[in-house]
C-alpha positions as CSV (number, residue, x, y, z in Angstrom):
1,X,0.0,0.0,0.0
2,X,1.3,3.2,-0.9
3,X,-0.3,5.4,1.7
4,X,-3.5,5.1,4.4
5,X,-4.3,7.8,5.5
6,X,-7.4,9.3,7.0
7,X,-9.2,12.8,7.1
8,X,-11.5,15.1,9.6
9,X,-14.6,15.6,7.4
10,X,-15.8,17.9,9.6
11,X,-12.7,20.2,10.1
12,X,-9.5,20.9,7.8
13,X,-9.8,18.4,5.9
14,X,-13.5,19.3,5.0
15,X,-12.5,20.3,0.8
16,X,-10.6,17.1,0.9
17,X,-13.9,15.1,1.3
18,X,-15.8,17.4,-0.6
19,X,-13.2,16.5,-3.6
20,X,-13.6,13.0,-3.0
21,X,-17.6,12.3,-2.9
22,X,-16.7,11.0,0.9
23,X,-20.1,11.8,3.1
24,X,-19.9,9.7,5.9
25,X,-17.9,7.9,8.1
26,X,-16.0,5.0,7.5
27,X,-15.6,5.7,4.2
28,X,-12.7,3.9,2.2
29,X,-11.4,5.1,-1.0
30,X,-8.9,3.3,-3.1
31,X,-6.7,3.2,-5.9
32,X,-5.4,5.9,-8.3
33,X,-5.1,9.4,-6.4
34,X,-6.7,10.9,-9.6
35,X,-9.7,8.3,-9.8
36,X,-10.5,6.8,-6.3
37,X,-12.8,4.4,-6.3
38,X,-15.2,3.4,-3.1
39,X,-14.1,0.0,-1.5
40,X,-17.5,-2.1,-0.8
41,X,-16.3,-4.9,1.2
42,X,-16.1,-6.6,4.8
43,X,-14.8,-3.9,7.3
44,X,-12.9,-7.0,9.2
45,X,-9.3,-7.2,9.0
46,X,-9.6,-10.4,7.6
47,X,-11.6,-9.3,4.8
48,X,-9.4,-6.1,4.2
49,X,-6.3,-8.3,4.4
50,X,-7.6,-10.4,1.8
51,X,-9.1,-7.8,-0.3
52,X,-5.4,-6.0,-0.2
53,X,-3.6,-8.8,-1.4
54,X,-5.8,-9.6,-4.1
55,X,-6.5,-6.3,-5.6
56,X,-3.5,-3.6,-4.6
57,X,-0.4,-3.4,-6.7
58,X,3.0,-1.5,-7.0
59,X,1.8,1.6,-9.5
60,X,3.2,3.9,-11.4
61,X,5.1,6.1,-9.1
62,X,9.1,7.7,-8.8
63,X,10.2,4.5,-7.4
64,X,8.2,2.4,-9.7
65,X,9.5,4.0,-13.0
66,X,9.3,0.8,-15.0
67,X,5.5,0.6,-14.8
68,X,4.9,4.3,-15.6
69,X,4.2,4.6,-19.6
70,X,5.9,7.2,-21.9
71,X,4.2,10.6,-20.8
72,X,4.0,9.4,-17.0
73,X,7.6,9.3,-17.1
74,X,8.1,12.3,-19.0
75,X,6.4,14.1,-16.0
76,X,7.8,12.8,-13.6
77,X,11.4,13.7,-15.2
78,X,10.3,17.4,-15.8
79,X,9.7,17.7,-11.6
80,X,12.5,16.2,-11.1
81,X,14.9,18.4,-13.1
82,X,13.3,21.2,-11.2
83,X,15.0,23.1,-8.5
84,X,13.3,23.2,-5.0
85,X,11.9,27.0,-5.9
86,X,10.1,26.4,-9.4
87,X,8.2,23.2,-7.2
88,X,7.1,25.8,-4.8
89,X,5.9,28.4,-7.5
């Protein structure tokens, strides 16, 4: 898993829910940062261990290079090349 994480609907992280479609609690969201998608199964660890190991997956990511495709990698080069002042901007 790349990151868990979790959120306070109700405070900060209010336009972080809002973003997401999350509206009540729990509420589990996985896969790609840029298309969650709801999980719908048990809420046991057993089920949530199995679910995990049959469904989540090294992605493309900076320290998975080799699965990113062309333009991915492209991207990821660009903010890389960048200094730590034209991140920020």
């Amino acid at each position: 898993v790349g990151f868990v994480g979790s959120v306070d609907c109700a405070g900060d992280g209010k336009s972080v829910c809002d973003a997401n479609g999350i509206q009540g609690f729990p509420t589990l969201k996985w896969g790609d940062p840029s298309a969650l998608e709801d999980y719908q199964g048990g809420r046991t660890f057993s089920d949530l261990n199995t679910w995990a190991k049959e469904n989540l997956k090294p992605v493309c990511s900076v320290s998975n290079i080799a699965l990113c495709d062309d333009e991915k990698k492209a991207l990821i080069a660009k903010y890389q090349a960048m200094d730590s002042a034209a991140l920020k901007a």
